[in-house]
MMTF fields as JSON, N, C-alpha, C and O atoms, coordinates in Angstrom:
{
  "mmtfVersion": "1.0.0",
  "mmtfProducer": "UNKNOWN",
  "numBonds": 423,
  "numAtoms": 424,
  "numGroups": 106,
  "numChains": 1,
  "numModels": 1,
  "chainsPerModel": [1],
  "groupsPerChain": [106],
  "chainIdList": ["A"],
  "bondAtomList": [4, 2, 8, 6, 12, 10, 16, 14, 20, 18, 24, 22, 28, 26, 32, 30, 36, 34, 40, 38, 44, 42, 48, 46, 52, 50, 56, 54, 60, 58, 64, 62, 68, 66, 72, 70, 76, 74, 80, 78, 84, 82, 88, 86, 92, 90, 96, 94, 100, 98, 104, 102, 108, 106, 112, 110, 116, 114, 120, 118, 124, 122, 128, 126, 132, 130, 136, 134, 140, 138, 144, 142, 148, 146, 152, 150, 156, 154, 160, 158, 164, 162, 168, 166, 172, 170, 176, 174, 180, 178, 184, 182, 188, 186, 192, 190, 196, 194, 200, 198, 204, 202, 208, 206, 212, 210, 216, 214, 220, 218, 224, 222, 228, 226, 232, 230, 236, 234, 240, 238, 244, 242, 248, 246, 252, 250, 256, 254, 260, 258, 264, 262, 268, 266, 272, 270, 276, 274, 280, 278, 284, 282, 288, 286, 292, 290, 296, 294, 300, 298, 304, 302, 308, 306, 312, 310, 316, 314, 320, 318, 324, 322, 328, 326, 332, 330, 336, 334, 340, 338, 344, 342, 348, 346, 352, 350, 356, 354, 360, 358, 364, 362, 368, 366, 372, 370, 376, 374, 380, 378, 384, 382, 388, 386, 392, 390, 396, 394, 400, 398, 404, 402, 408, 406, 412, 410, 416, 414, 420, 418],
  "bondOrderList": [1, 1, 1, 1, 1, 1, 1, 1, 1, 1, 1, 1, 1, 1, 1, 1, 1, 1, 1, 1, 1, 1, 1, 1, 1, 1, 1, 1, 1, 1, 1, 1, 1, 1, 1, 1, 1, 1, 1, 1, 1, 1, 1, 1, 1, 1, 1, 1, 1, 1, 1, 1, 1, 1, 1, 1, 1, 1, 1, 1, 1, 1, 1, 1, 1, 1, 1, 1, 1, 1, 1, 1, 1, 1, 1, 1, 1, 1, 1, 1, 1, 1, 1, 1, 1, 1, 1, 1, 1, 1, 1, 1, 1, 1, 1, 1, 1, 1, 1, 1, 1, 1, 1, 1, 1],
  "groupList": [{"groupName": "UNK", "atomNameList": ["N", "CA", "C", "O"], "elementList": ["N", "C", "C", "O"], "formalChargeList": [0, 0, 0, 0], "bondAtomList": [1, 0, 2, 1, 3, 2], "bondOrderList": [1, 1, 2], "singleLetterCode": "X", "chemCompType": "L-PEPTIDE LINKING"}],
  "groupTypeList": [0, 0, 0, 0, 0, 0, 0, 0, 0, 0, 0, 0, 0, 0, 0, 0, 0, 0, 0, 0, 0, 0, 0, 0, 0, 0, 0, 0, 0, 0, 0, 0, 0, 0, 0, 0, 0, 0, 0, 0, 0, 0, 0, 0, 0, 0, 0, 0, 0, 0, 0, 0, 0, 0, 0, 0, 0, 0, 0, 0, 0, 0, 0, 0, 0, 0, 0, 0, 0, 0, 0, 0, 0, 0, 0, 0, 0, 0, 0, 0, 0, 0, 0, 0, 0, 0, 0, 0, 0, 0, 0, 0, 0, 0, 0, 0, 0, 0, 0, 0, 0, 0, 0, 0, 0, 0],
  "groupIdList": [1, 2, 3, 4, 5, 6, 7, 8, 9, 10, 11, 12, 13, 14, 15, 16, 17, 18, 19, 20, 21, 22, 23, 24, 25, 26, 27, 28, 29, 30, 31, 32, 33, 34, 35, 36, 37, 38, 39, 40, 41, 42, 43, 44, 45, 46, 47, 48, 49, 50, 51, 52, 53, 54, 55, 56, 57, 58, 59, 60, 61, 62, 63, 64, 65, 66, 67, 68, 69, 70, 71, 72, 73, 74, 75, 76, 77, 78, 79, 80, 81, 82, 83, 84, 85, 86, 87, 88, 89, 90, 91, 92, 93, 94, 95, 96, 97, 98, 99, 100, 101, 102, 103, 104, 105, 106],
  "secStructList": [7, 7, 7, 7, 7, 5, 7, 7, 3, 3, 3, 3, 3, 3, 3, 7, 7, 7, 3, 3, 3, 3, 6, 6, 6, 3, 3, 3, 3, 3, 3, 3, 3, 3, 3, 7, 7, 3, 3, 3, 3, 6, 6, 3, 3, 3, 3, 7, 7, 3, 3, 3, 3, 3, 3, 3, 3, 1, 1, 4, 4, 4, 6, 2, 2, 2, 2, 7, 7, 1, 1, 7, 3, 3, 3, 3, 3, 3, 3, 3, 3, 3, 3, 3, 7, 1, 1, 1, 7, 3, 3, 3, 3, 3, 3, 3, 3, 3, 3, 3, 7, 7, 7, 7, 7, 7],
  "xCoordList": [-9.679, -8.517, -8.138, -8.977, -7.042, -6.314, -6.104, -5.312, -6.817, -6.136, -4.94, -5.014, -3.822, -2.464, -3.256, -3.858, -2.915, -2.943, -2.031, -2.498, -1.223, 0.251, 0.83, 1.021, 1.094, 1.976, 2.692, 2.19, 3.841, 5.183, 5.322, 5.315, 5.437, 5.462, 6.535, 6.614, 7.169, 8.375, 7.844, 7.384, 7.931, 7.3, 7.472, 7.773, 7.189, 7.146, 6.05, 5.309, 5.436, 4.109, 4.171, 5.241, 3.154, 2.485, 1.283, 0.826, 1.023, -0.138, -0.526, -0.104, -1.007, -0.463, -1.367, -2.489, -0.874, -1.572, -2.794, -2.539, -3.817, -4.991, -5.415, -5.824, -5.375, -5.312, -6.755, -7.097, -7.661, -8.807, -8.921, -8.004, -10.314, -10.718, -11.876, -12.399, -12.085, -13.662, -14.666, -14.394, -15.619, -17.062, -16.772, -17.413, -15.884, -15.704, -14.226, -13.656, -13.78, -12.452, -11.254, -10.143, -11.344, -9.918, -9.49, -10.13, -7.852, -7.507, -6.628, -6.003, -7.025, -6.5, -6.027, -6.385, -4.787, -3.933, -3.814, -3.18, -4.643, -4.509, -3.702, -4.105, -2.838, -2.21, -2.047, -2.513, -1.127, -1.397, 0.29, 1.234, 0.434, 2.103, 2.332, 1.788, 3.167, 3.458, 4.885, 6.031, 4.369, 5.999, 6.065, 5.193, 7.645, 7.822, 9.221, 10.283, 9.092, 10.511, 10.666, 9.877, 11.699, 12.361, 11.781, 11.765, 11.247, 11.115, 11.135, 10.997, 11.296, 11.56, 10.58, 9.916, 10.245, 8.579, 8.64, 8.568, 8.746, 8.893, 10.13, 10.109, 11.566, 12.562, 13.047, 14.07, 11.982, 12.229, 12.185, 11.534, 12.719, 12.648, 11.724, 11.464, 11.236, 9.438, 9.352, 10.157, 8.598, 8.393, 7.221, 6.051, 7.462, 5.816, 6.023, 7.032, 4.871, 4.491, 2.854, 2.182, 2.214, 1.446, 1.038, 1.952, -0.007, -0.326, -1.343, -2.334, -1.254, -1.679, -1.918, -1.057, -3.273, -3.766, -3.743, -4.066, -3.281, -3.01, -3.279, -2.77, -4.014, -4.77, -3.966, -3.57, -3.839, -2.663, -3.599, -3.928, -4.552, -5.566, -4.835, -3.866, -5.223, -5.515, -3.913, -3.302, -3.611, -3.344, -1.944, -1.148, -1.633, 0.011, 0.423, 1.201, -0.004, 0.532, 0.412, 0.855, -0.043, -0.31, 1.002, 1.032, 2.057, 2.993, 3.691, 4.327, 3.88, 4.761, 4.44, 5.213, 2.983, 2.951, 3.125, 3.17, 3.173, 3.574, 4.858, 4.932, 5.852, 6.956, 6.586, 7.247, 5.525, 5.056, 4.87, 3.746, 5.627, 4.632, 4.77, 4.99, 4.556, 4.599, 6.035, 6.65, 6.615, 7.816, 8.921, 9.886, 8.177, 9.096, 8.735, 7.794, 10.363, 9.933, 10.118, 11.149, 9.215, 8.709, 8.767, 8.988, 8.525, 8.099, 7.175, 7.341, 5.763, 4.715, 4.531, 4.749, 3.937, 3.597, 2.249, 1.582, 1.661, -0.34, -0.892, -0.235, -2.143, -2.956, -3.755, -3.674, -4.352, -5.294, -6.712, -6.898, -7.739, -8.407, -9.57, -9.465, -10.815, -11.426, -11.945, -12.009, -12.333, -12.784, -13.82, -13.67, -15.038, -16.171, -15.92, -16.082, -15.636, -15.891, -17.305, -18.442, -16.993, -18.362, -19.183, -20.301, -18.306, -19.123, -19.2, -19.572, -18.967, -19.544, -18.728, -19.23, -17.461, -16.32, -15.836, -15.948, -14.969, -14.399, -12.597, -12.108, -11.978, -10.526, -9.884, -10.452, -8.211, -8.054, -7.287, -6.73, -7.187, -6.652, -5.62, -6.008, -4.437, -3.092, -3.7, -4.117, -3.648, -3.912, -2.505, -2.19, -2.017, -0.149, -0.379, -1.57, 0.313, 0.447, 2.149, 2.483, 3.103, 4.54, 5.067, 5.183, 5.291, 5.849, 7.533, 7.836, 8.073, 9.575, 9.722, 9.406, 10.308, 10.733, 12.104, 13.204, 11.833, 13.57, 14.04, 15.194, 13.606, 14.252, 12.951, 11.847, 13.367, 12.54, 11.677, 10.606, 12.643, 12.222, 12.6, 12.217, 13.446, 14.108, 15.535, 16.234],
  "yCoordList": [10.857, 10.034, 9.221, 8.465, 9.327, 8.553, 6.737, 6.414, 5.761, 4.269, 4.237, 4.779, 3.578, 3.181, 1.931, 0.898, 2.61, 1.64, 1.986, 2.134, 2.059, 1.892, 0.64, -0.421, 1.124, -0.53, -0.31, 0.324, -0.508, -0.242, -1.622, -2.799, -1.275, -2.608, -2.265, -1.373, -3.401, -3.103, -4.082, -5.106, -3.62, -4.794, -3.58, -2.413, -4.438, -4.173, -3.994, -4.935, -3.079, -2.485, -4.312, -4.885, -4.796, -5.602, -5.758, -6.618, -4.492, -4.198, -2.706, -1.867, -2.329, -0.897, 0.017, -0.288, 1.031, 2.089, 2.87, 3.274, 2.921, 3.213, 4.646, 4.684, 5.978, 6.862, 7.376, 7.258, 7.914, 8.301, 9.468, 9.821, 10.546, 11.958, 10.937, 9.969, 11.648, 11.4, 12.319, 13.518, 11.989, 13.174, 14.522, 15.559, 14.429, 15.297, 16.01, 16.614, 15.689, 16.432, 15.757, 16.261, 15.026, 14.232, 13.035, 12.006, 13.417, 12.56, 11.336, 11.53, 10.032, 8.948, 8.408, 8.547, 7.322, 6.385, 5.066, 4.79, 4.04, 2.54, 1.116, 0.46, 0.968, -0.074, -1.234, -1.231, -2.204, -3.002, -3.407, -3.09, -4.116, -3.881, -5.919, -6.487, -6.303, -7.734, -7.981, -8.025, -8.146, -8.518, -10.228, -11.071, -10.258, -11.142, -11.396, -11.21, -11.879, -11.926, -13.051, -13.996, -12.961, -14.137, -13.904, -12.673, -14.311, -13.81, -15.016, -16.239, -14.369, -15.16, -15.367, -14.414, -16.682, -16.744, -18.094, -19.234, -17.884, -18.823, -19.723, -20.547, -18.911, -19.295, -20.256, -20.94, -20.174, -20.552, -19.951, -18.915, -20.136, -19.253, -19.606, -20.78, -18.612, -18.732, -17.688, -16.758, -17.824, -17.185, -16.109, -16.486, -15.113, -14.639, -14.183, -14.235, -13.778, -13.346, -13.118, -13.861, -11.69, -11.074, -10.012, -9.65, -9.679, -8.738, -7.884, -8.509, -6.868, -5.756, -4.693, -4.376, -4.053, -2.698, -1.686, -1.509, -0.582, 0.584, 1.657, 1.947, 2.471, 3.515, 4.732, 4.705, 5.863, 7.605, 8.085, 7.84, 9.227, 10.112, 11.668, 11.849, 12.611, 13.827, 14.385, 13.538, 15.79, 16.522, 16.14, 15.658, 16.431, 16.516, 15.307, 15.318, 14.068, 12.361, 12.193, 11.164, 12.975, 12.474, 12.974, 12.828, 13.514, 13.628, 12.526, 12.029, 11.933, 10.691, 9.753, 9.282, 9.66, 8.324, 8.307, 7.486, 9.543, 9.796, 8.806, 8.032, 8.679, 7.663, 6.233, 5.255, 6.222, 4.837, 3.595, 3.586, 2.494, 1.808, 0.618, 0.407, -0.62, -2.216, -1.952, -1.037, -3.357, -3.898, -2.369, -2.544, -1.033, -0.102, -0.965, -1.51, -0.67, -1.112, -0.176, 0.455, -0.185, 1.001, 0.208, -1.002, 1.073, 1.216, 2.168, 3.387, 1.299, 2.236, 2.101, 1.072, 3.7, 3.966, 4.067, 4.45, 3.757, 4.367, 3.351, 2.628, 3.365, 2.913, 1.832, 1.823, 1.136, -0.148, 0.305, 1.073, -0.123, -0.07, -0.834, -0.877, -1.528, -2.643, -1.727, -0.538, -2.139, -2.012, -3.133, -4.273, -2.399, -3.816, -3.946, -2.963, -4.89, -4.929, -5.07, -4.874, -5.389, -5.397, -6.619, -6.707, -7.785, -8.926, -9.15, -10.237, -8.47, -8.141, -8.485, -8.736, -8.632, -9.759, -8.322, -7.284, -8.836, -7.315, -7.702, -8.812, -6.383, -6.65, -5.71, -4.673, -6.053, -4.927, -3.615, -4.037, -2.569, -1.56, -0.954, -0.552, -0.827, 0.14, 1.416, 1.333, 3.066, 3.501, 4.595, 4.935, 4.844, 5.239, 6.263, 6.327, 7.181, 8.608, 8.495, 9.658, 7.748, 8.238, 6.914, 5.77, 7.187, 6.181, 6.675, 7.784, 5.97, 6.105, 5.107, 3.923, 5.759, 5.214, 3.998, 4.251, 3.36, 2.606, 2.372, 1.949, 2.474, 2.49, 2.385, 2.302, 2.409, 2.786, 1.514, 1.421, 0.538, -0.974, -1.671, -2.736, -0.722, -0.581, -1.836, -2.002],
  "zCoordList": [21.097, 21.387, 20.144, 19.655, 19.664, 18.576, 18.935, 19.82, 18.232, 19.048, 18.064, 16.961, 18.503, 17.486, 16.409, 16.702, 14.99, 13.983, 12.754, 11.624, 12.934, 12.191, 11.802, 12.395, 10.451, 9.398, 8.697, 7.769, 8.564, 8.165, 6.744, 7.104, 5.219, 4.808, 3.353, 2.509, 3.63, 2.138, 1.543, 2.046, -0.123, -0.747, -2.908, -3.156, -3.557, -4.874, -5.446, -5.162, -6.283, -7.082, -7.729, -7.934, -7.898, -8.668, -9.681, -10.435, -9.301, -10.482, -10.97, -10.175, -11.732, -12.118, -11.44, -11.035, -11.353, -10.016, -11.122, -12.257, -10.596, -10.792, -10.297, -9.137, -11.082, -10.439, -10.708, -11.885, -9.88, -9.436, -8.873, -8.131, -9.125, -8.555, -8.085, -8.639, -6.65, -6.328, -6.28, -6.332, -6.203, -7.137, -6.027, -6.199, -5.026, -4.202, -4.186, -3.277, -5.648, -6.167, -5.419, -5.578, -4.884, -4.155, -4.729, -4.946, -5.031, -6.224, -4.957, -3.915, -5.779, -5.532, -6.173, -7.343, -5.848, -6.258, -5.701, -4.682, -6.632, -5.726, -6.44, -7.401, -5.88, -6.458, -5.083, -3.944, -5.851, -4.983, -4.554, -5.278, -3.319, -2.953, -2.212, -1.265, -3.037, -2.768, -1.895, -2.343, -0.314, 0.178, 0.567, 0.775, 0.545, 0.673, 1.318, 0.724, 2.703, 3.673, 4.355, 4.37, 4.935, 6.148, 7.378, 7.397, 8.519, 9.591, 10.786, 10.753, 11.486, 13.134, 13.827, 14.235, 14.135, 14.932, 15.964, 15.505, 17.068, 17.605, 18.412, 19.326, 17.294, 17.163, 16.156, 16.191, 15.104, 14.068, 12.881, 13.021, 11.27, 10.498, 9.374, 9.109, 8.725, 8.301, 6.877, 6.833, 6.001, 5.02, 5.231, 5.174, 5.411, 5.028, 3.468, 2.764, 3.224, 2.135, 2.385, 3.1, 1.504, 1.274, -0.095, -0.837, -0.283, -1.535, -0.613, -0.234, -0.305, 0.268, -0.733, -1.554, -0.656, -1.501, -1.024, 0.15, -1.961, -1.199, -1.637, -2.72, -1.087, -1.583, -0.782, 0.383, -1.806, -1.493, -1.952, -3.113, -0.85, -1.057, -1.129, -0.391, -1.874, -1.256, -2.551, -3.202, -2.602, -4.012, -3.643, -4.449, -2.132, -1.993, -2.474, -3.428, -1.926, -1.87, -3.6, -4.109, -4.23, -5.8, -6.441, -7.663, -5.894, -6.603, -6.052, -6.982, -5.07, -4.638, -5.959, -6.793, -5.83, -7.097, -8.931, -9.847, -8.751, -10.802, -10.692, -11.647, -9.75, -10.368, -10.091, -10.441, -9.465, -9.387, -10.212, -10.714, -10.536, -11.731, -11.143, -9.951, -12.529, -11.525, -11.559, -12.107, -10.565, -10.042, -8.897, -8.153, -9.268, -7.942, -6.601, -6.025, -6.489, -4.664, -3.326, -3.092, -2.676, -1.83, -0.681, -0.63, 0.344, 2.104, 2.294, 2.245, 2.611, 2.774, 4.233, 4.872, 4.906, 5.903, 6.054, 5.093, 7.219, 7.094, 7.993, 8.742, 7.851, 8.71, 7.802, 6.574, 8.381, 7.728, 8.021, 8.964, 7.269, 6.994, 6.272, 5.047, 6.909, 6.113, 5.203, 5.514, 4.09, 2.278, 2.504, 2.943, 2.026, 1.514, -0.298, -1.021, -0.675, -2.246, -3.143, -2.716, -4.25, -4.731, -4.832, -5.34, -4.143, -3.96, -2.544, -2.104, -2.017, -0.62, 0.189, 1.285, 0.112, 1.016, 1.21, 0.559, 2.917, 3.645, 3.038, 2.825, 2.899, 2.808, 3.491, 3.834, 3.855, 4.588, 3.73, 2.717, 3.868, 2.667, 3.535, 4.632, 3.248, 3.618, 2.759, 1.603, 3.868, 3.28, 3.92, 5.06, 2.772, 2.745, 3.477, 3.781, 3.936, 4.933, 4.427, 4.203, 4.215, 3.882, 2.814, 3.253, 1.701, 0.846, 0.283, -0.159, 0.39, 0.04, -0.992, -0.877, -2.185, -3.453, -3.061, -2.571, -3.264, -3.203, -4.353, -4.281, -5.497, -6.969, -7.551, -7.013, -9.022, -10.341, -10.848, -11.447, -10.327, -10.534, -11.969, -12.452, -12.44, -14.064, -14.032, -15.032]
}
């Protein structure tokens, strides 16, 4: 059985995408994606803002990110995912399944 964990997030590259093979030949791409909007909560109006990491596994998704760099701004699709780091703190990871270019960021 599949549980729903879907996240929809617009936002701009902020740091430069980091492209990676793992010792098991599967190439990755992790950068990191900064949004920042208006939103409605309560009936009042509110800032969010966030920096979310995002990791594009596997041969097909590696052509989405060759146009990738800092400041493109995208809409990533995917699922979340906790990441342990290397100082032992949990984070959560967007891990893309559909990314749409919205410009070059030029």
């Amino acid at each position: 059985m599949v549980t729903p964990n879907r996240l929809v997030l617009f936002g701009t590259v902020c740091k430069t995408p980091i492209r990676k093979v793992s010792p098991a030949g599967i190439p990755h791409c992790q950068f990191v994606l900064e949004h920042r909007s208006q939103q409605q909560e309560a009936g009042f109006s509110r800032q969010a803002w966030c920096r979310m990491p995002v990791v594009v596994s596997g041969q097909v998704s590696q052509v989405l990110t060759h146009s990738i760099t800092v400041g493109s701004n995208l809409i990533v699709q995917g699922f979340v995912s906790s990441h342990q780091g290397r100082n032992g703190l949990s984070k959560l990871v967007l891990h893309a399944e559909q990314i749409e270019l919205i410009d070059s960021g030029d």
